[in-house]
C-alpha positions as CSV (number, residue, x, y, z in Angstrom):
1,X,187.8,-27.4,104.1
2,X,186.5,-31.2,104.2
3,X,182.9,-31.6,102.2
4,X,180.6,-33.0,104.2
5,X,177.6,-35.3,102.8
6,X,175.6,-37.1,105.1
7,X,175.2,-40.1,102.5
8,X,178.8,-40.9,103.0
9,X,179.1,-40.2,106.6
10,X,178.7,-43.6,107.5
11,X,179.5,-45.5,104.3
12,X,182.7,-47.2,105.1
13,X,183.6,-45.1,108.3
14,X,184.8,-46.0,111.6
15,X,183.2,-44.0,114.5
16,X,186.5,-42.1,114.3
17,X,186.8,-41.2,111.5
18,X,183.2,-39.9,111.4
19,X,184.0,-37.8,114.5
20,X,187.3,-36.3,112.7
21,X,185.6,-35.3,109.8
22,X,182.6,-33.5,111.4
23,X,185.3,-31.8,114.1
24,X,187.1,-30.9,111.1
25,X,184.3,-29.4,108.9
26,X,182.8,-27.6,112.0
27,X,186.4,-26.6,112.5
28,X,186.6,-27.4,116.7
29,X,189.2,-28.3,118.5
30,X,188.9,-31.5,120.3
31,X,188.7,-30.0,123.5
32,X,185.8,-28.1,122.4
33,X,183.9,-31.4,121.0
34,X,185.1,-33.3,123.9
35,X,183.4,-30.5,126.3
36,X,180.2,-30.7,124.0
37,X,180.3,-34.6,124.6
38,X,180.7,-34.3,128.2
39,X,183.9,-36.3,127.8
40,X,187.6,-35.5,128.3
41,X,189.8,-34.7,125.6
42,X,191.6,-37.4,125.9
43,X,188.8,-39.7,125.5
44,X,187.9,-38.1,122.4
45,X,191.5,-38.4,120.6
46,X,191.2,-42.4,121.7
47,X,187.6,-42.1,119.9
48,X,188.8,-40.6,116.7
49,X,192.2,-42.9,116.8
50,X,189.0,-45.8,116.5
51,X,191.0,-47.2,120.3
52,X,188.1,-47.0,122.2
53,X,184.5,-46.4,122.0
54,X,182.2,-44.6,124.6
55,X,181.2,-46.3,127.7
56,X,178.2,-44.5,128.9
57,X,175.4,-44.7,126.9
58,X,174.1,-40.9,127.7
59,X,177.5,-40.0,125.0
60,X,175.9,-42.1,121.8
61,X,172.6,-40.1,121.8
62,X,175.1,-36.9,122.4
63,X,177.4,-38.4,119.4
64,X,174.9,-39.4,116.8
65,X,173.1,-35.3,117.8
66,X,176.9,-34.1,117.1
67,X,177.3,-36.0,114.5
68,X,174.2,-35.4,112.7
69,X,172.8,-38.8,112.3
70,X,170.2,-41.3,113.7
71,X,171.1,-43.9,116.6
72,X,170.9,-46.7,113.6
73,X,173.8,-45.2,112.0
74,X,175.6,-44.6,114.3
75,X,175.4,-48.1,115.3
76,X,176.9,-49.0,111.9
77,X,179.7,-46.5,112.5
78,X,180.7,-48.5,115.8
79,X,180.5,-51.8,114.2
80,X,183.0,-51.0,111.5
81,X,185.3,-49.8,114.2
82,X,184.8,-53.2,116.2
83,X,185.7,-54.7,112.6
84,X,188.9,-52.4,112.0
85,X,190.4,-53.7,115.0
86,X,189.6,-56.9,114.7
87,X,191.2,-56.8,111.4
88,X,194.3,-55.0,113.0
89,X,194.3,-58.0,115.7
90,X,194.5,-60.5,113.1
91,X,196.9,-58.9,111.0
92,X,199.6,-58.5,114.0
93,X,198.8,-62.0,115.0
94,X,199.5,-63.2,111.3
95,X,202.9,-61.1,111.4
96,X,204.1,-62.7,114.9
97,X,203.1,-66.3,113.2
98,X,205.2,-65.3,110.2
99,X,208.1,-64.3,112.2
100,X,208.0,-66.9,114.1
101,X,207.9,-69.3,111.3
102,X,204.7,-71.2,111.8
């Protein structure tokens, strides 16, 4: 079973990643978080995968309440997904303009 700490929940974390480790250490499945969300399952696997975020804003107050944390953190947690895949954007394009010898 995953420890959970609430002064590392968001140190470091993507939004995913915070949602894995609190389905985890509540031990639901992510049809049962999803349904607590109000979301589909499949929206929640994009969510932990850090592909998408949440669209409506009714799902961050149900998040950060799932979650455990205030609305500030929670904030942070979404910004360090933004940066992840920024950071996975610039990577690829630095491997296509390696392979392509530029």
């Amino acid at each position: 079973m995953i420890r959970y700490d609430r002064r590392v929940m968001t140190k470091n974390l993507t939004l995913g990643q915070a949602l894995r480790l609190q389905r985890e250490r509540l031990d639901l499945s992510q049809t049962e978080v999803a349904e607590r969300l109000k979301t589909t399952q499949g929206n929640l696997s994009r969510w932990e995968r850090d592909l998408t975020e949440p669209r409506e804003t009714e799902t961050y107050l149900d998040l950060a309440a799932f979650l455990e944390i205030p609305l500030r953190d929670l904030a942070h947690l979404i910004a360090t997904s933004a940066l992840h895949r920024a950071l996975n954007e610039i990577a690829l394009l630095q491997d296509q303009v390696a392979d392509e010898g530029l």
